[in-house]
Each structure stands twice: as structure tokens, then as C-alpha cells.
Legacy VTK file of the C-alpha trace (Angstrom):
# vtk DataFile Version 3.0
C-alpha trace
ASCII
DATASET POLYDATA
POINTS 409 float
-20.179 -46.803 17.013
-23.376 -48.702 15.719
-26.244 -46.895 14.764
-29.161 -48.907 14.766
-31.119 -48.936 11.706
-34.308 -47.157 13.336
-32.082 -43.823 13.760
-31.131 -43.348 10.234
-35.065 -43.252 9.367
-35.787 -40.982 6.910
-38.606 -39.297 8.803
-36.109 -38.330 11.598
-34.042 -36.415 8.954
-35.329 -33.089 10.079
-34.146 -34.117 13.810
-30.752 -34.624 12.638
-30.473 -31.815 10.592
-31.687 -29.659 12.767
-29.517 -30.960 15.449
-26.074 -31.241 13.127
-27.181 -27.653 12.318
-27.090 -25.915 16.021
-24.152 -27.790 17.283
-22.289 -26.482 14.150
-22.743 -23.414 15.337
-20.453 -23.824 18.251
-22.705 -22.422 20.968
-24.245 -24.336 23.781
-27.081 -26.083 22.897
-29.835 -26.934 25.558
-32.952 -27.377 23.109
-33.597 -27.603 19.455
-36.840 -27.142 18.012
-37.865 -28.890 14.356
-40.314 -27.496 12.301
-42.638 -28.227 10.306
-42.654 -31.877 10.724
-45.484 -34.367 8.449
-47.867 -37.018 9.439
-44.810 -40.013 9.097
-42.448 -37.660 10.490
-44.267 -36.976 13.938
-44.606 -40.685 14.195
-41.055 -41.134 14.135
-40.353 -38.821 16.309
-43.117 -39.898 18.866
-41.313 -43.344 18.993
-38.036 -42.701 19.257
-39.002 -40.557 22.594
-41.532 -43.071 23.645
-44.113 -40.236 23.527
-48.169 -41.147 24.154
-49.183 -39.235 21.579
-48.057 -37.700 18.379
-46.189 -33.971 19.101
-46.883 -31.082 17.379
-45.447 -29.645 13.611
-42.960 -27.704 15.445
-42.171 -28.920 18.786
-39.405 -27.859 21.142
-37.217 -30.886 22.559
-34.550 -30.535 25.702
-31.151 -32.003 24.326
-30.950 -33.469 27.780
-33.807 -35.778 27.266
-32.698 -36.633 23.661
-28.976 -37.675 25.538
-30.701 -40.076 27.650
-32.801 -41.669 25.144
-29.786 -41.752 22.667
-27.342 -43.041 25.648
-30.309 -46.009 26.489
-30.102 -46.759 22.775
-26.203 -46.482 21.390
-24.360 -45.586 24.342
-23.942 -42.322 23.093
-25.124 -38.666 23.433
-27.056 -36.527 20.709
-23.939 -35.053 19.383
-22.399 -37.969 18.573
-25.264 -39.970 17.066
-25.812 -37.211 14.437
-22.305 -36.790 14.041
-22.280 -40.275 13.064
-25.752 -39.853 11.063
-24.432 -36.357 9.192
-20.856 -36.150 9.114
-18.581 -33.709 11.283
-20.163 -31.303 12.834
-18.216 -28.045 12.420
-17.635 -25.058 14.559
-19.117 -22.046 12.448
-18.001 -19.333 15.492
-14.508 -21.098 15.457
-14.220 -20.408 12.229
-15.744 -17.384 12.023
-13.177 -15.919 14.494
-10.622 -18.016 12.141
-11.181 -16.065 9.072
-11.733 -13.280 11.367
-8.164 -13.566 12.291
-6.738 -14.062 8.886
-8.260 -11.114 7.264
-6.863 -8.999 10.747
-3.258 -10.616 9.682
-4.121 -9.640 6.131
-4.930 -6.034 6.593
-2.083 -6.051 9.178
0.403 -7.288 6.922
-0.430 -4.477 4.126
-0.146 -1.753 6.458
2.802 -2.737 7.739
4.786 -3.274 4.074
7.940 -1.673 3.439
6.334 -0.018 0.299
3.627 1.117 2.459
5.666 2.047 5.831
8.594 3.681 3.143
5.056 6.034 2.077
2.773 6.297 4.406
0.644 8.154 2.183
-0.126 4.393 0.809
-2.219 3.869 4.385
-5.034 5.744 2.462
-4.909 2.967 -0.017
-5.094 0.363 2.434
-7.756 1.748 3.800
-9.674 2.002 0.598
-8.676 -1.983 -0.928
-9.409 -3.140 2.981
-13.313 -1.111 2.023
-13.450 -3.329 -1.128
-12.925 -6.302 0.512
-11.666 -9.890 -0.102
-11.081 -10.937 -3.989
-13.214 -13.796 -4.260
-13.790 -13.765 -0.487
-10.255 -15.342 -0.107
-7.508 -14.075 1.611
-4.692 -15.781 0.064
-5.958 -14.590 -3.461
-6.683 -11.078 -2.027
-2.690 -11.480 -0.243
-1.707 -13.049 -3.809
-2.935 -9.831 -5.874
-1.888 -7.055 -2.659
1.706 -8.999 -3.485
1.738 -8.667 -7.335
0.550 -4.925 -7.014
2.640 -4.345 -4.182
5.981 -5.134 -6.594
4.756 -3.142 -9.109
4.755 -0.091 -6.741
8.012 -0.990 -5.938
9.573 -1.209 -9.144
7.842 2.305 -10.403
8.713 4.944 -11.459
9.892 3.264 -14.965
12.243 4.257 -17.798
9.649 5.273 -20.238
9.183 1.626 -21.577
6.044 0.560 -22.980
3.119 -0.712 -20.251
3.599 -4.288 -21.975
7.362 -4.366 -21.284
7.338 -3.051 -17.691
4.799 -5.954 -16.867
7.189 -8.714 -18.567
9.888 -7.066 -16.771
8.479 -6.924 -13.283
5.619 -9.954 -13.702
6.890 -11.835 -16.832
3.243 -11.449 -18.121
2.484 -8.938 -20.691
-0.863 -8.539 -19.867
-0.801 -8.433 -16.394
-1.284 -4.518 -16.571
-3.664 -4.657 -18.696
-6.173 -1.632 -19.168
-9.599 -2.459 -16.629
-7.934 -5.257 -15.308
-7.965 -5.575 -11.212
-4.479 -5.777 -10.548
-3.839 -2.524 -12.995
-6.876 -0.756 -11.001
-4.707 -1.896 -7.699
-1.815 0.125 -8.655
-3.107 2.897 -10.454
-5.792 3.474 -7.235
-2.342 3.613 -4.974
-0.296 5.920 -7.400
-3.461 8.346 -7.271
-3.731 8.547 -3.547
0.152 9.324 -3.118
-0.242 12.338 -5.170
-3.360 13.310 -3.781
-5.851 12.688 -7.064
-9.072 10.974 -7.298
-8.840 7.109 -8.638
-8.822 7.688 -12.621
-12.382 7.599 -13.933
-11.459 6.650 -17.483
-8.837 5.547 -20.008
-7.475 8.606 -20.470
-7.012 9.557 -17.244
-4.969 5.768 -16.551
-2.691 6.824 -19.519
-1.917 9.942 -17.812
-0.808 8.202 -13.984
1.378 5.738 -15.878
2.952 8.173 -18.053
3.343 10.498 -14.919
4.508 7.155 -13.313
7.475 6.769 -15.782
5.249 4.324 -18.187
5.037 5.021 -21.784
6.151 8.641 -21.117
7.801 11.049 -23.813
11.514 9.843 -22.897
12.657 13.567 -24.661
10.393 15.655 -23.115
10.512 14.216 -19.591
13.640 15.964 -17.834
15.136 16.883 -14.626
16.433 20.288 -13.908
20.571 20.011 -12.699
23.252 22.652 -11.641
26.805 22.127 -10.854
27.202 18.772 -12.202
30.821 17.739 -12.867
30.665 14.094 -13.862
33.171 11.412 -15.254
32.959 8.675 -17.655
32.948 9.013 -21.698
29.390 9.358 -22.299
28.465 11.837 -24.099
26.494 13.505 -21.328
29.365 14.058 -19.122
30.987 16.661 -20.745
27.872 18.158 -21.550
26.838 18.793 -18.186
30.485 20.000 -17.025
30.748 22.222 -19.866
26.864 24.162 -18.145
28.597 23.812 -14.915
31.762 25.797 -15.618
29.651 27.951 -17.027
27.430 28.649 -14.381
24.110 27.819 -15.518
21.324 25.461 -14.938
20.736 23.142 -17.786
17.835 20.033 -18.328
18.519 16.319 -18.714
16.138 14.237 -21.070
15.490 11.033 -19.665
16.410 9.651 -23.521
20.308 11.144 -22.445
20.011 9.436 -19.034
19.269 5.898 -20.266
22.070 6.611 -23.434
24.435 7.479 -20.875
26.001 4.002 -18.993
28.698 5.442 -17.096
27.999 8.845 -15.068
29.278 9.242 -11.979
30.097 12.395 -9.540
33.562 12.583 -7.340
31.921 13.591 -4.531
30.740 13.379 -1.281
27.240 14.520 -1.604
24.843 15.808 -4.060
21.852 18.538 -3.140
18.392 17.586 -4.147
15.864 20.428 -3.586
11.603 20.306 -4.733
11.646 23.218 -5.932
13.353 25.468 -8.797
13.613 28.920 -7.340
16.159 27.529 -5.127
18.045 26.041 -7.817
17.746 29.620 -9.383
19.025 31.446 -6.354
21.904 28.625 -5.931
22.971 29.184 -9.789
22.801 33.192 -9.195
24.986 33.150 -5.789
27.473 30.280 -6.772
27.710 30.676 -10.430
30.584 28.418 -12.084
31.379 27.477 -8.341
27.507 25.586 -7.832
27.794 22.251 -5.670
26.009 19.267 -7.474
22.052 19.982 -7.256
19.204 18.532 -8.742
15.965 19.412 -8.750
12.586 17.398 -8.733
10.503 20.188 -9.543
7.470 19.139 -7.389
6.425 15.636 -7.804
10.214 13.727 -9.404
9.290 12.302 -12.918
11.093 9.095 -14.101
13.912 11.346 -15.058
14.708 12.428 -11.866
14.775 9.537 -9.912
16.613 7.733 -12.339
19.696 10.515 -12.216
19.389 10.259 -7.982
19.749 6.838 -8.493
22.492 6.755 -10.438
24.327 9.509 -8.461
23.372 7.859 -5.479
25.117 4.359 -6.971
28.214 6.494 -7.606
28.776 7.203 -4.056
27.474 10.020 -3.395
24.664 10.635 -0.213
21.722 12.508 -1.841
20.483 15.044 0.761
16.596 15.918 0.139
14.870 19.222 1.240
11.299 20.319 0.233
8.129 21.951 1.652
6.786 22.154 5.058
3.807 21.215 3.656
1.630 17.212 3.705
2.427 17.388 -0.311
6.282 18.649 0.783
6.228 15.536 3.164
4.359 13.130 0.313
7.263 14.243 -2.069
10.003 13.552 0.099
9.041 10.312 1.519
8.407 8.963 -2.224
12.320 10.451 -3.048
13.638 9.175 -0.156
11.485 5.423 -0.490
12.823 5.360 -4.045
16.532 6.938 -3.860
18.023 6.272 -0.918
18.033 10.055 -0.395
18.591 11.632 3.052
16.843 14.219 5.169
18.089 17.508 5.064
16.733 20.368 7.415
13.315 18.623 7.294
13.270 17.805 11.274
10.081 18.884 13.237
12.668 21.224 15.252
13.669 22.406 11.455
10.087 23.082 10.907
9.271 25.014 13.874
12.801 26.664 13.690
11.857 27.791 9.771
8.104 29.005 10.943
9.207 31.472 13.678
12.192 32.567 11.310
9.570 33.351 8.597
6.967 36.160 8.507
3.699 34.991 8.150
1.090 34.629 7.571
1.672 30.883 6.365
-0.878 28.463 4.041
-2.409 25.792 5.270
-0.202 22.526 4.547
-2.976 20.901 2.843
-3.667 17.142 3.747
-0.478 15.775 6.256
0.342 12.201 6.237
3.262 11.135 8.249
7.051 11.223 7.616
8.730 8.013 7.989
12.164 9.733 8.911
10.713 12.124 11.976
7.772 10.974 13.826
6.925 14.469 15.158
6.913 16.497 12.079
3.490 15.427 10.746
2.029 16.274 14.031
3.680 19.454 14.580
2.111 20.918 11.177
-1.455 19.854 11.678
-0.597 21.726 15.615
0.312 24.908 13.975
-1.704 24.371 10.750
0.596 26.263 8.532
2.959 25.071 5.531
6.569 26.839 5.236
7.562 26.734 1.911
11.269 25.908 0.063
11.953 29.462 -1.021
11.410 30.910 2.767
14.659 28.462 4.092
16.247 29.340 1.123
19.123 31.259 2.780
19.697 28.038 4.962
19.747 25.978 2.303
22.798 27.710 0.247
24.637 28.279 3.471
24.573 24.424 4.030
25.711 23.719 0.178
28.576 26.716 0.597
31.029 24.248 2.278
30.812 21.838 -0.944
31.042 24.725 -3.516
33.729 23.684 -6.058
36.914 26.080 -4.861
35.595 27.373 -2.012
LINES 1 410
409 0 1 2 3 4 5 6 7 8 9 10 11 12 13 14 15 16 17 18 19 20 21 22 23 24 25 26 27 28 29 30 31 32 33 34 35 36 37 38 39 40 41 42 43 44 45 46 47 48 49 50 51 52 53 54 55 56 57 58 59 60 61 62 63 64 65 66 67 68 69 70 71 72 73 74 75 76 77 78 79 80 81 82 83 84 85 86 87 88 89 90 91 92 93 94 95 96 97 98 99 100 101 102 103 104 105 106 107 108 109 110 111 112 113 114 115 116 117 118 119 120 121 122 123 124 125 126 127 128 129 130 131 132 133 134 135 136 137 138 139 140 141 142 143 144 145 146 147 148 149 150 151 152 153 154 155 156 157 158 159 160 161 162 163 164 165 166 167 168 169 170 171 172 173 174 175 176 177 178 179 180 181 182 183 184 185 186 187 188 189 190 191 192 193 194 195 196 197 198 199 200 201 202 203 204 205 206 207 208 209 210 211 212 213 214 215 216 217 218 219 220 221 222 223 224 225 226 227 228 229 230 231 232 233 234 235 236 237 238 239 240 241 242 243 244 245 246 247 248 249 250 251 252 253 254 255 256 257 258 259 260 261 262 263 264 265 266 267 268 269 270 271 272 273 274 275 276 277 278 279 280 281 282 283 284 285 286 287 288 289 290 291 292 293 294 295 296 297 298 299 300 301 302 303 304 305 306 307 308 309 310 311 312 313 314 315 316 317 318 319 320 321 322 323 324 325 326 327 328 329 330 331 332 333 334 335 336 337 338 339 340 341 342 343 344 345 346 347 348 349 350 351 352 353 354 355 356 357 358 359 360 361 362 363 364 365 366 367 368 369 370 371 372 373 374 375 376 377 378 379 380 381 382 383 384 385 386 387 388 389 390 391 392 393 394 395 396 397 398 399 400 401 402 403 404 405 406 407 408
């Protein structure tokens, strides 16, 4: 369309500004008012509507009677002269409700990724980065850094390496994990909600999550507790461990003598993984030189551990995973199980319940309960009964489920 000269007037500006800037909104619009209008502008506006007499600073005008004057004059409504006088007019509710949508799909995506859904302990940390909001009010940066930290959850717990090395390895940048930086704060945020700790309030306390994370940790004096392991190949570990097996004791693995040995593996069907060490204890005492392969994590699994369950687990062998009846038990065993491949074993709800009318109270509290990914029920039935059964009280079930695998027996 044409718009005659008259309309683009400068003193009408505030008309179509005003106008461009209520239809942008996307509601219905039935009258506009302008404000503060001058001497020149008045006039202008007094023409245009074939007024007698100059309006008011601020006057209210029906769009109605602007459409017919505008429709006399171009042919066309209000909303299309000062389209064609301002530009497109947007749709601010449209796309309000757009990004409204796309930060739902964002927070709805997170919540539902396998890192999270593996640990749903992590939910807590959605929770708190979906309080922090958008990174630069953007959600494909905020989905671009969730993705980035979200890998680097995955690939933990590490070998020991250095923080500079693990970020090549999993980013190919050096500095991605940088010390302050936001993606660093990301992942160091989630680690400390899985086991329960406040977000790390200084440097020393960030040196401490990635070293109990696997990350420039003491590769000698981080270990994993084993019994009854009987494993091939010519590293120098193997015989090691069988020679403590036929012994009948317990003995600890460095994780510098887990990453020196290349070739361990187990001929068997299935290897016992238990939280805590009294029941390794009580194993080693009943089943002596005849102990079935059992490893312990000792609470929360170091870098050591996982890295033997892993290679056990890549040997053949199904890892079966008991702990406590407790929301840390549950934490534990869904981060073993996320990061192992491990299996269940006797930690149904019906286990639970089974175990706490089998064992004399009275019982702790279990603490703060997040779900279990491999039994729906079980994180509901211990906030019902509000009490925490612990390792050492199933411990009798426990040994009579290894007996059938005990070497000889």
C-alpha cells in the first residue's frame, strides 16, 4: 500500500508509536490513548480526525473511529497503516508463551536425562540451576552449558588424572574446568547434592569434591577393599590378589595397581559388591580361603572402586549391589549401579519391609530419601515407615545368597 505523505508526519509519531506499541502486545485493542502530546502535535492529530478543535495532551481515541478515517484515506485499517509506518508489529504474548514453552522443554529435558533419571538424587540439582535461571537469558546457551556439564557427570568418577587432562579428555579444552568458572560451578554444585553436602564455598573445598570425584586424587592412597578375588591375566596384580584369596583374607587395591594392571579378569558368573565392610569382615570370617568374589565400596565408591566394577563387570561377570535401607544407602546404589552396570540385590521394597520386621528395632531415621530408579516403591515405603535398616542387620541373608558361589562348595 501507499501511504500518503500527511501520515508519516512527524507530529503523528506518538500516534503510531503508541498504536505499533498496543497491537504488539497481542491483545485486543479497542482504544489507545497518547500522551503528552505538544502544540504541533495536537494539530496533527486534530486534522487527521477532522476534529473542531484541538484535543487534549492526553486524549483517549476509539480504534474504530481511527479504522474508518484510515479506510476513507488508504483503504486500510489502523493496524496496517502503522504497520506500514513502523515495521511489523509483533506479538509480545505469542512470544511470551514461546519462550515460555522453550524454557518448559528446557527444564523438561534436564529432568528427564539419563544422567539425571540413572540418579535421581540429580533432581535436586535441577531444581537448584532451574532457580538460577537462563545463562544469558538464552535457552540454547543455558541447554549448551546443561550439555557440556551434563558429560562431565557422565564421564566422572576419573582415574586420578590431573583436572586439566580430564577436561581435554572429555571437552578437548583444558580450561574448560577451570577453578570459578560456570561450567566447573555446574558440576561441582551436582556432585555436592548427590552426596548430600552444601555447594563448596571455597577453593579448598572444590579441590576436595574433585579429588573425592576421582580428579587429581592420591592414585596410592585411594583403594577399594576386595575378598575372594581369583583373577587371570599376567599382571602383576593377579597373582597378588589370588595369593590373599587362598589365603583367606581381605586385602586393598590402590587405584595406581588398577590402572598398571591391563588385563584382569574373573572366571565367573558373578561378583558381590556390598557398601559396607563389616560384611566383607563377616564374609572373610565364615568363608575363609573359600570367599566368593566381593568388593566393597566402603560407603560412597572412590575412583578405585568403580574402576575395578568396571573392569570386572567388562570381564563378564554381573556385579550384584546391596547397601543400606537408608536415602544415602539408596544415593549410593543408584550412583554404583548408574556408573557400573551393577545389579540389584535384595534391595526390593518387599526386601526392605521383609529386612525391617526381621530386625529388632528400634531403627534410625533414613535420613533424606530420593528415589530408586530400579524399584519405584522403595523410596516411598521408607519415608512410610521412617526407619533405615542397615547392611550389617541382612547380613545373614547376604552370605547365604553368596554360599552357592563359594569356591568348592
Amino acid at each position: 500500500m501507499t501511504v500518503p505523505d500527511r501520515l508519516r508526519d512527524a507530529d503523528l509519531k506518538p500516534l503510531w508509536s503508541e498504536l505499533h506499541r498496543r497491537f504488539s502486545t497481542g491483545a485486543q485493542v479497542s482504544r489507545v490513548t497518547v500522551k503528552g502530546l505538544d502544540g504541533g502535535q495536537r494539530a496533527a492529530l486534530a486534522d487527521l480526525l477532522g476534529m473542531d478543535r484541538y484535543p487534549p495532551p492526553t486524549v483517549s481515541l476509539p480504534v474504530a473511529s481511527l479504522d474508518a478515517v484510515l479506510l476513507e484515506l488508504t483503504g486500510c485499517d489502523a493496524r496496517t497503516v502503522t504497520e506500514e509506518i513502523r515495521g511489523p508489529i509483533g506479538d509480545r504474548a505469542r512470544d511470551r508463551r514461546e519462550r515460555e514453552r522453550e524454557r518448559a522443554a528446557l527444564w523438561e529435558w534436564l529432568a528427564g536425562h539419563p544422567v539425571v533419571t540413572a540418579e535421581p538424587a540429580l533432581l535436586g540439582w535441577v531444581a537448584d540451576v532451574r532457580r538460577q535461571g537462563l545463562v544469558s537469558a538464552s535457552v540454547p546457551s543455558t541447554r549448551a552449558l546443561l550439555e557440556r556439564a551434563l558429560k562431565v557427570l557422565a564421564a566422572l568418577p576419573a582415574d586420578g588424572v590431573p583436572l586439566a587432562s580430564f577436561a581435554t579428555g572429555v571437552l578437548g579444552d583444558s580450561h574448560a574446568l577451570d577453578d570459578g568458572g560456570r561450567l566447573s560451578g555446574l558440576v561441582l554444585r551436582a556432585r555436592a547434592v548427590l552426596q548430600g553436602a552444601e555447594p563448596p564455598g571455597d577453593a579448598q573445598e572444590r579441590r576436595a569434591l574433585w579429588e573425592l570425584a576421582g580428579v587429581e586424587c592420591d592414585a596410592l592412597s585411594t583403594s577399594v577393599l576386595v575378598a575372594g578375588l581369583r583373577p587371570a591375566g599376567p599382571s602383576v596384580l593377579a597373582p597378588v590378589l589370588r595369593m590373599w584369596a587362598g589365603a583367606g583374607q581381605a586385602s586393598a587395591v590402590t587405584l595406581q595397581q588398577l590402572r598398571d594392571s591391563h588385563d584382569l579378569r574373573l572366571d565367573v558368573p558373578e561378583v558381590w559388591v556390598t557398601e559396607n565392610p563389616t560384611v566383607l569382615a563377616l564374609a572373610v570370617r565364615r568363608f575363609g580361603d573359600r570367599c566368593p568374589p566381593l568388593v566393597c565400596s566402603s560407603g560412597w565408591p572412590n575412583s578405585a572402586v568403580i574402576r575395578l566394577l568396571r573392569t570386572l563387570g567388562g570381564s563378564g561377570a554381573t556385579l550384584r549391589y546391596h547397601g543400606d535401607f537408608d536415602g544415602e544407602g539408596l544415593r549410593i546404589a543408584a550412583y554404583v549401579m548408574a556408573k557400573t552396570g551393577a545389579r540389584p540385590w535384595r534391595m526390593s521394597s518387599g526386601d526392605y519391609l521383609a529386612a525391617l520386621d526381621a530386625a529388632p528395632g528400634p531403627h534410625p531415621p533414613p535420613g533424606r530419601v530420593t528415589e530408586a530408579p530400579w524399584d519405584d516403591g522403595l523410596a516411598q515405603a521408607l519415608v512410610a515407615r521412617d526407619a533405615a535398616v542397615l547392611e550389617e542387620a541382612v547380613a545373614g541373608s547376604l552370605l547365604a545368597d553368596m554360599e552357592p558361589t563359594s569356591p568348592r562348595s
